[in-house]
N, C-alpha and C positions, 0 to 999 in steps of 0.2 A: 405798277411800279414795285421793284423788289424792295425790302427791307434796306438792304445796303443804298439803293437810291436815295429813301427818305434820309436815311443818315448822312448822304453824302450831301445832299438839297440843308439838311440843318446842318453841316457843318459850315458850306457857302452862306447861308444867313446868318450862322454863327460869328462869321468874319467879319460879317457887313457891321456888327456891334462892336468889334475890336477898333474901327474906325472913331468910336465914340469916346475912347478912353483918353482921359486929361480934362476933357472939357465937360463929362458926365461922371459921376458917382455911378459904380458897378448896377447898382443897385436899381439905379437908372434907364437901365440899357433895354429892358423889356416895354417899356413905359412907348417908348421911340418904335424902336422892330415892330413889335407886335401890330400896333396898327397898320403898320409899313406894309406888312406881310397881308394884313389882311383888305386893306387898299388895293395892292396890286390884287390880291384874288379876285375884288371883286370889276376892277378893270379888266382883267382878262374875260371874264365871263361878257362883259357887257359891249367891248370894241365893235365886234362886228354886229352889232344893233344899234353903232350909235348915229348914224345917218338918218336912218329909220323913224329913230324915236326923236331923232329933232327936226324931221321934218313933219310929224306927226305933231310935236307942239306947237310948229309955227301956227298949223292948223286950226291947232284947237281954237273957239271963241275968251277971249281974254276973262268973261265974269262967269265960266265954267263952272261949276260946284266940283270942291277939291279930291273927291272921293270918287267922281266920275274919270276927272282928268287925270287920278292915279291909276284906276284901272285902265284905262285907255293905252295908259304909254308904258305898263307893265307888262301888258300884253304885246305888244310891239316888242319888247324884249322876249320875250314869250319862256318855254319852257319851265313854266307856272311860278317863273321868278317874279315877286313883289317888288320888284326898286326900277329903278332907272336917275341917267345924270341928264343934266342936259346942258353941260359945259362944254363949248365947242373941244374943250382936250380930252386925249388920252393918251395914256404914258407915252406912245412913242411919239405923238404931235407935240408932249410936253418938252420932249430929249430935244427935237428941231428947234427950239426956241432961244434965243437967249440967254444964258444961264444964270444972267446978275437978274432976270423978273422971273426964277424956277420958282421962289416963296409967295410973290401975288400969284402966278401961276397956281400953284398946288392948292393954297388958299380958293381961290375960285373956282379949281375941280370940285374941291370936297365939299363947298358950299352948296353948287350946284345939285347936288345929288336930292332923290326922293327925300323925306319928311325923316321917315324912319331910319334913315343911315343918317343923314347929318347928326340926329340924337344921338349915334352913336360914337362917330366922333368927337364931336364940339362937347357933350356933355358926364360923357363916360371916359373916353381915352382923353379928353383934353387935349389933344391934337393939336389943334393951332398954336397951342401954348408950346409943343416939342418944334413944331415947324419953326419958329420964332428964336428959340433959345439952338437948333439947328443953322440957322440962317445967319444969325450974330457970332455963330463960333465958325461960319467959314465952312460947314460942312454940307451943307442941303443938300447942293449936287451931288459931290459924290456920292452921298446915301442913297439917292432918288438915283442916279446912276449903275450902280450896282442892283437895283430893285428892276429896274428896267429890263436886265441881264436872265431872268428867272422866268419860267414860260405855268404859269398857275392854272391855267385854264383845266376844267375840268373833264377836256379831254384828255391832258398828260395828268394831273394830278386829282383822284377821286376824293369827293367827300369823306370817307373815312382815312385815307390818307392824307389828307390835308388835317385831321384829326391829331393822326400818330404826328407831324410835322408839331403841330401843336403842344402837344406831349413833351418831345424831347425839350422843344424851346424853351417853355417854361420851367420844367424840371434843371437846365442851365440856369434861365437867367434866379430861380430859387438856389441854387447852390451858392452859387457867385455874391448872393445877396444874404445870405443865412437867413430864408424864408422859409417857408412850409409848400413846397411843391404839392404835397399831402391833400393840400386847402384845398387845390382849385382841378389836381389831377387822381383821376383813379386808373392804376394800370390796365390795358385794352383787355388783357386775358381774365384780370379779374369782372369785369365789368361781363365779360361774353358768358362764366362761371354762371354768374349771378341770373343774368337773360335765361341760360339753356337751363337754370332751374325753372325759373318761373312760367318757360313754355312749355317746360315738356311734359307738363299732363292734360295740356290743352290744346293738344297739334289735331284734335277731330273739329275741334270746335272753333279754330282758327283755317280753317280750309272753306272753299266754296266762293260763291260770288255773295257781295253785301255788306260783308263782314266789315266791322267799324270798331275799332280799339283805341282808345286815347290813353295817354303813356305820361305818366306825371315823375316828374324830381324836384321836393324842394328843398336841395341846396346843390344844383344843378350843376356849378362851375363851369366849363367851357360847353357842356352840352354833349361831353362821349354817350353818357349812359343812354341818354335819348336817344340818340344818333343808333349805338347798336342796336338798342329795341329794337330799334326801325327795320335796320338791316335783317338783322334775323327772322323778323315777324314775317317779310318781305319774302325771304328765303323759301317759310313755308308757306307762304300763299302771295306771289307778284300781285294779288287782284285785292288784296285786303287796302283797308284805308284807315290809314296809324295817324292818329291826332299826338300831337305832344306840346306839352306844357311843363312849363319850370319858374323857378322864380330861385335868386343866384341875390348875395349882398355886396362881392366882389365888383364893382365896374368895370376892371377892365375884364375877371370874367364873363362877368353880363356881356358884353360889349361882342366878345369873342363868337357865344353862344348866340346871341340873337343874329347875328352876320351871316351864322353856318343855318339859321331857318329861314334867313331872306333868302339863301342862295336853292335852297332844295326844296325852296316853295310849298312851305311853313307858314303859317301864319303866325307873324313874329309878336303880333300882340297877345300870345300865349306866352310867352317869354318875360316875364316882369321882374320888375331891379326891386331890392329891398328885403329887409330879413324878414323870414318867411314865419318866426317866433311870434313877433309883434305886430307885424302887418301881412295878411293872410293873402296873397293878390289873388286868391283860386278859393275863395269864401264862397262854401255852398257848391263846391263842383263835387264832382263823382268822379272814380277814374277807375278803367279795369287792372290796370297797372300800376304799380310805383316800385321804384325804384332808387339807391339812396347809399350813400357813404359820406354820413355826415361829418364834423370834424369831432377828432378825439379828445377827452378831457379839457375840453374849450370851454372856459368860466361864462355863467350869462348873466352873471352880478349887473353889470350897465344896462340891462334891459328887464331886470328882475320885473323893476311895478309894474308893465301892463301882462304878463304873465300871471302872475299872482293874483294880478285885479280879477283879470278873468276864469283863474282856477275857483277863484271865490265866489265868483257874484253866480256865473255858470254852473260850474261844482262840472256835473256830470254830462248836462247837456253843451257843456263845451267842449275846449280839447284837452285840459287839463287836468278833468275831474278825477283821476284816479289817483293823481299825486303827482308832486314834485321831488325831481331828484334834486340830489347836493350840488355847493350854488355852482362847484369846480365844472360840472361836467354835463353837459346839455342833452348829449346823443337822446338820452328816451324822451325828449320831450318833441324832436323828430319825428319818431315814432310814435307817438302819440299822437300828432297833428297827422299824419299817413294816415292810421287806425281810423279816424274822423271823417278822412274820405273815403272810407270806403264805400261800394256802392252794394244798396238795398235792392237788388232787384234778383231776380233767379241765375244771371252771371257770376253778380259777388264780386269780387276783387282779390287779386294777389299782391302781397309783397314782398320785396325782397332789399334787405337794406344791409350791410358790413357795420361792424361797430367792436370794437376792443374788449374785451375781455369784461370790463367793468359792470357792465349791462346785464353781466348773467348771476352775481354774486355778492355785487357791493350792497350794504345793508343790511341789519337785520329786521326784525319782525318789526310793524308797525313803520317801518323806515318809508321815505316815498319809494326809491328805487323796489323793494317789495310790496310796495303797496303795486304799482305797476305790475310788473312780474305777476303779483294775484289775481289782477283783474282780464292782464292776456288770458293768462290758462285757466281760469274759472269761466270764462268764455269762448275758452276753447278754438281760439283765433291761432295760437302757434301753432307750427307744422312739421316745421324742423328745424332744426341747427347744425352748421357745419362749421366745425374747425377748420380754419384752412391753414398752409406753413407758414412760419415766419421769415422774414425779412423780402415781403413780395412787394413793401410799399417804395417809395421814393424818400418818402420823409421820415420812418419808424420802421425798425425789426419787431417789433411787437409783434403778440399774437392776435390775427383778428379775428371774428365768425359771422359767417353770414346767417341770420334769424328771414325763413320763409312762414309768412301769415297769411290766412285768407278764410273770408265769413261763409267762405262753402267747401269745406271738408265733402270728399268724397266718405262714405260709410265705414267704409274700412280704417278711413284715420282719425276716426273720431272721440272726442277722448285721449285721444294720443299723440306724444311728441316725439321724433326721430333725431338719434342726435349721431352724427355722422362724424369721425374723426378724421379729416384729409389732411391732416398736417404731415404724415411720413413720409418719407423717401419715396416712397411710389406714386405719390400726386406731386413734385414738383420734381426741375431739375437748374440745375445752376446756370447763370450764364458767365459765357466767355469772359465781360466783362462787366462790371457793378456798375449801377445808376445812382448815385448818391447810398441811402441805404439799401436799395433792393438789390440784392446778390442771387435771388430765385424767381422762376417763375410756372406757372402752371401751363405746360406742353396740352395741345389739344384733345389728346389720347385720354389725361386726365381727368378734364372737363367732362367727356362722355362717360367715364367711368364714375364719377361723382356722381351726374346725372343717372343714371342706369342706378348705381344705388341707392337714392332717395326717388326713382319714380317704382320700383320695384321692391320698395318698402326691405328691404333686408333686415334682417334682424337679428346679430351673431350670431349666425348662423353660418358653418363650414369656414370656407377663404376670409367671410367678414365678420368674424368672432369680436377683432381687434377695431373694428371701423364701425360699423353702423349696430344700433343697438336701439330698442322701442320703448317707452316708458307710459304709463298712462298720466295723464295731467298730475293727479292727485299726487306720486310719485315725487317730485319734486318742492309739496308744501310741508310745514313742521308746525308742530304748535310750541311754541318757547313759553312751558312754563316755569314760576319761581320758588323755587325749593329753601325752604325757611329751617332754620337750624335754632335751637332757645339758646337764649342767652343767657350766661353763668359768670354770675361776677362773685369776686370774693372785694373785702375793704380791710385796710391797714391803714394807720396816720403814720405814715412815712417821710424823712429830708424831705424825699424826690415829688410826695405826692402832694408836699403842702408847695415846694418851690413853681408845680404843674399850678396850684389853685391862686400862687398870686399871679400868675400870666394868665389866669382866666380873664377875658372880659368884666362877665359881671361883677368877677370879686374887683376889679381894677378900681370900676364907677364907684363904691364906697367910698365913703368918707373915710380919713384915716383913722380915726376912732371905731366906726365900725370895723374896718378891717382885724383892727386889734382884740377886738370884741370874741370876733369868730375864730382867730388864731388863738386867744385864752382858751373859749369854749374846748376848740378840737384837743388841745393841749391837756383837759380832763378826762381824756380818754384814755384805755391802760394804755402805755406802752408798750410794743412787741404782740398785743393784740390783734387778731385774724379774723376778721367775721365770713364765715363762709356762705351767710344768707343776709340777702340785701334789707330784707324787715328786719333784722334781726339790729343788723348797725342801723338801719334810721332808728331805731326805738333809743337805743343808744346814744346817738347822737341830737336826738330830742332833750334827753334827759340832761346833756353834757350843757347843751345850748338855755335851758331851761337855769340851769343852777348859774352859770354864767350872766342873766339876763338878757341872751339876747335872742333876737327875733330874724329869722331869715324868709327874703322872698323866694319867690319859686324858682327863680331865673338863677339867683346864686346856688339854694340848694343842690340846684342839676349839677352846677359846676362845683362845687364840693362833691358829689356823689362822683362825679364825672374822672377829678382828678385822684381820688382819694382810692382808685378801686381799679382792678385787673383781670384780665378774663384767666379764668381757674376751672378744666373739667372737672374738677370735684366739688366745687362751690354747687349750693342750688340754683335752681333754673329761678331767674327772675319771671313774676307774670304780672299782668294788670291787672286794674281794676274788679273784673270780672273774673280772676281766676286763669286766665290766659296766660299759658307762655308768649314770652315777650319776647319778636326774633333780633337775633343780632347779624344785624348790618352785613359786618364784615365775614361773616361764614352764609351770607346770601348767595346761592348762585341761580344757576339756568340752566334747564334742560330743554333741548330741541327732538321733540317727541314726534315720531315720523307721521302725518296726518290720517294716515289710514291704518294706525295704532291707538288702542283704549289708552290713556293718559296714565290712569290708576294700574293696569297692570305693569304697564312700563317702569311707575313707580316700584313696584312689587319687586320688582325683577332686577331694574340699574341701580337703585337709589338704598332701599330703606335695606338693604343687604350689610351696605357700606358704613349709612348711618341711619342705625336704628329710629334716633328721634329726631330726624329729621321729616319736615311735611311739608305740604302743597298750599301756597297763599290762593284759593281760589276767590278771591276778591282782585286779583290779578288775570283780568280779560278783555276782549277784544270786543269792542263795539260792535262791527259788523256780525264777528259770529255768534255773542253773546254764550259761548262755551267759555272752561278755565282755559288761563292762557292766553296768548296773543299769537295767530297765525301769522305766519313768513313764508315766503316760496325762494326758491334757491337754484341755482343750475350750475351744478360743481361739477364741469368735466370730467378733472381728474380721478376726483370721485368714481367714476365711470371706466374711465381709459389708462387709469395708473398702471403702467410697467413698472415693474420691480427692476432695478437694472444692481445689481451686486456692485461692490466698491472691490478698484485692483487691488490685488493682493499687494502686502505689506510691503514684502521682498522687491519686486518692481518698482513701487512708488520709491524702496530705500534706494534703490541701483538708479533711478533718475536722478532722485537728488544728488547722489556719491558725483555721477557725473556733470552736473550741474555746477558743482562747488569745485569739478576737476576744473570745468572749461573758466571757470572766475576768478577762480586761482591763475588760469593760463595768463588771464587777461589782465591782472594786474601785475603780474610778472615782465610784461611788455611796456605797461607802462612806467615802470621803473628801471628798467634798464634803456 
């Protein structure tokens, strides 16, 4: 089936939805179709088995054991499909019927069906709940009418066509709804992108008879990413045997996906509902695969405690141990539940997940998001990173990049991370027409050339100076130490400084007598007087305080020193107790000192150039590495990929605008006369 078919197949379901407007909210409309659609699929698949399999039930002994009598009559359906119905209807014995009993009718199809579909409807799509609220507004027939019209069977319409059918629909019924298409769909080319990374340094070792790969997503949505796996693994080796498992929190995605693994003889109890954060349904599995485009800057505030609980109680032996990111945005903690499955044995595991920009830079040193980031590439688990263009999604132009990881580095990549730039003109091209936000998409041609440059390691070198480029781990970490400057106060009894000391706190809490006390006291002090050393005014203001009677605590004192005093480079350096320059605050800063740079000469070199007496707080460090400082790791593309591009010339930008304000001129000349 060509492209223009499926388009032209979702445009005819697209219609079947326009039937539902007045008596459904827009928003509504997928709720209804979707299972529609995927009802009849699986009635066409089953029609011509369904004599078979019910006469094969009559058969069976009525106190069977349930697991017998599902293999039994699944097998009767055969082509290693899981389900069967055993409701004398099928769509077109349902059309022959009466049309005022199509809702007990449809009812007792769907009922009828195997264990596993029924959960699918009754519990995830709620189904009988749409057939009901369908049947009361007068429409059932026609729905079920128009559905009947469509030939699913997976002789005209293939599994992954019936995917891309899937695709378009929800990307509609998201538009229509101001939904997140995004959630539940990842475009086919990016998803094939992602695949022909993660095969192609393993097409020796995916060849041959025996071979067994299990293929994991956990935030799965309708099931594409698994699905291509399949396809392609398949592509290079027919004889291989692809496991796949997911676990999806969406229902009616769940619902979608588990239908398309009953149908192509899956084992659908690989498939589990539920968010994959908090409740893990693949606890303790291994997988040589994953796969993954989780959702973007999606807050996990409502599910924080059992995450937390277990970054805590676990630490490291869990999946959180290395940190949590900020509460806004979840993506690495995906990735870190992936990392977790990896498998320990001499295969290892790859992965390959999409994720926005955020992942590579949010954060600095000590932050979770860098703690993460420190514990991939100190482990040496990254591989590569590709930029890929924007505007390829449904739901966002953002920019996104796919991160490939896996615990068996061939020799050559080790220690090192590849970071491939396919955003430009040459890896996508536009299409004819936009999908909500996706206006581009990446051409086949592409894909191999992306592939071909991260299985051939390029490294700026000749054609890909501007595209792929190699770094060693360490590359990417800094040590952020803090740069201390002394602090120089000078002291005057000034309007301004005594009007600062009665808005202090402490002076507030005095009694009014004391207050007066202290305002005497400071009042014995010269006027117009400047102390340019901080010992020098407390001796002074002892003495003032002394002759006056009065006595201050320590909390007031600060706050007279506090407001009575001003920072002056020519004042002397305040120090402590001990002799110590005493740093000020506010000339702290931070330098990010490249990790495979001595600290100290850095200093020598950026800092003490600039300001002489400035110095290094080495009381400020990092637990884990116990050097000065606090390690951070970073992955700044542009950093990397910055094109210098010049700004037009002045002359142009002026002759735009001249013309700009001709044609506005034009235009309100029109509307006044």
């Amino acid at each position: 089936m060509s492209n223009n078919d499926i388009k032209s197949l979702s445009s005819f379901v697209w219609s079947i939805a326009e039937l539902l407007r007045g008596d459904f909210k827009q928003s509504e409309y997928g709720k209804v179709v979707l299972p529609f659609v995927v009802l009849r699929r699986l009635d066409c698949i089953l029609e011509a088995s369904k004599p078979d399999v019910l006469a094969m039930a009559e058969s069976l002994p009525a106190d069977m054991d349930d697991d017998a009598r599902d293999t039994l009559l699944s097998g009767v359906v055969g082509q290693n499909i899981r389900l069967y119905n055993l409701s004398r209807f099928t769509f077109a014995s349902l059309k022959g019927q009466d049309a005022k009993d199509i809702h007990k009718n449809l009812v007792e199809y769907i009922t009828k069906f195997s264990g596993n579909v029924r959960d699918i409807f009754l519990d995830k799509f709620l189904f009988t709940d749409q057939l009901k609220r369908l049947n009361d507004a007068g429409l059932l027939y026609q729905v079920f009418d128009r559905f009947t019209q469509i030939d699913l069977h997976p002789d005209a319409i293939s599994n992954i066509e019936m995917g891309y059918l899937f695709e378009d629909l929800i990307r509609r019924f998201s538009e229509i709804s101001n939904e997140t298409a995004g959630e539940h769909y990842t475009p086919r080319e990016v998803i094939r992108l992602i695949v022909s990374l993660l095969l192609v340094n393993d097409k020796e070792a995916l060849t041959g008879s025996g071979v067994i790969r299990q293929v994991y997503d956990p935030a799965a949505g309708t099931g594409g990413m698994l699905s291509i796996a399949e396809m392609e693994m398949k592509d290079l080796n027919d004889r291989i045997r692809v496991e796949l498992f997911g676990q999806e929190l969406n229902p009616e995605s769940f619902a979608i996906c588990k239908s398309d693994m009953l149908v192509t003889g899956h084992n659908p109890e690989n498939i589990a509902f539920g968010n994959t954060l908090t409740q893990d349904a693949h606890q303790g599995n291994r997988f040589h695969y994953m796969l993954s485009n989780p959702p973007y800057g999606v807050d996990w505030k409502k599910y924080a405690d059992p995450i937390k609980e277990e970054a805590a109680d676990l630490g490291r032996e869990g999946r959180f141990g290395a940190g949590l990111p900020r509460i806004s945005d979840g993506q690495l903690l995906f990735l870190q539940h992936m990392i977790s499955k990896m498998r320990n044995d001499e295969q290892g595991s790859r992965i390959g997940i999409v994720m926005n920009g955020s992942p590579l830079f949010t954060g600095g040193a000590g932050s979770g998001e860098s703690e993460i980031r420190r514990w991939m590439l100190e482990n040496d688990w990254v591989e590569a990173i590709i930029a890929l263009p924007t505007d390829l999604f449904y739901n966002t132009g953002i920019q996104t990049y796919v991160w490939l990881l896996t615990n068996r580095k061939d020799k050559d990549r080790r220690g090192k991370v590849q970071l491939i730039d396919a955003s430009g003109e040459r890896f996508w091209k536009s299409m004819r027409k936009s999908l909500g936000s996706k206006r581009r998409e990446i051409p086949q041609e592409a894909t191999e050339e992306i592939a071909r440059i991260y299985h051939d390691m390029l490294n700026g070198n000749s054609d890909w100076a501007d595209v792929s480029k190699i770094f060693d781990t360490t590359d990417f970490g800094y040590r952020e130490i803090r740069v201390e400057r002394p602090l120089k106060l000078a002291f005057s009894v000034t309007p301004e400084g005594l009007e600062a000391l009665r808005g202090a706190k402490p002076f507030a809490k005095l009694e009014e007598g004391e207050q007066a006390g202290v305002l005497e006291a400071l009042g014995r002090l010269p006027v117009g007087e400047r102390w340019m050393s901080r010992d020098e005014f407390e001796r002074a203001l002892s003495g003032a305080l002394r002759a006056a009677g009065v006595k201050l605590g320590a909390s007031v004192k600060k706050a007279v020193l506090s407001a009575l005093s001003e920072r002056d480079e020519d004042a002397e350096v305040c120090t402590d107790k001990n002799g110590n320059p005493e740093p000020d605050t506010d000339l702290r800063d931070h330098e990010l000192v490249p990790l495979n740079e001595d600290w100290r000469a850095y200093v020598q070199r950026e800092v003490l150039p600039f300001v002489p007496d400035a110095w290094v707080d080495e009381s400020y460090t990092d637990a884990q590495d116990g050097g000065v400082g606090r390690v951070g790791y970073e992955i700044n593309f542009n950093r990397y990929f910055y094109k210098y591009v010049p700004p037009r010339p002045l002359d142009e930008i002026d002759a735009e605008l001249k013309a700009l304000e001709a044609e506005i001129a034009g235009l309100l000349q029109e509307v006044v006369e």
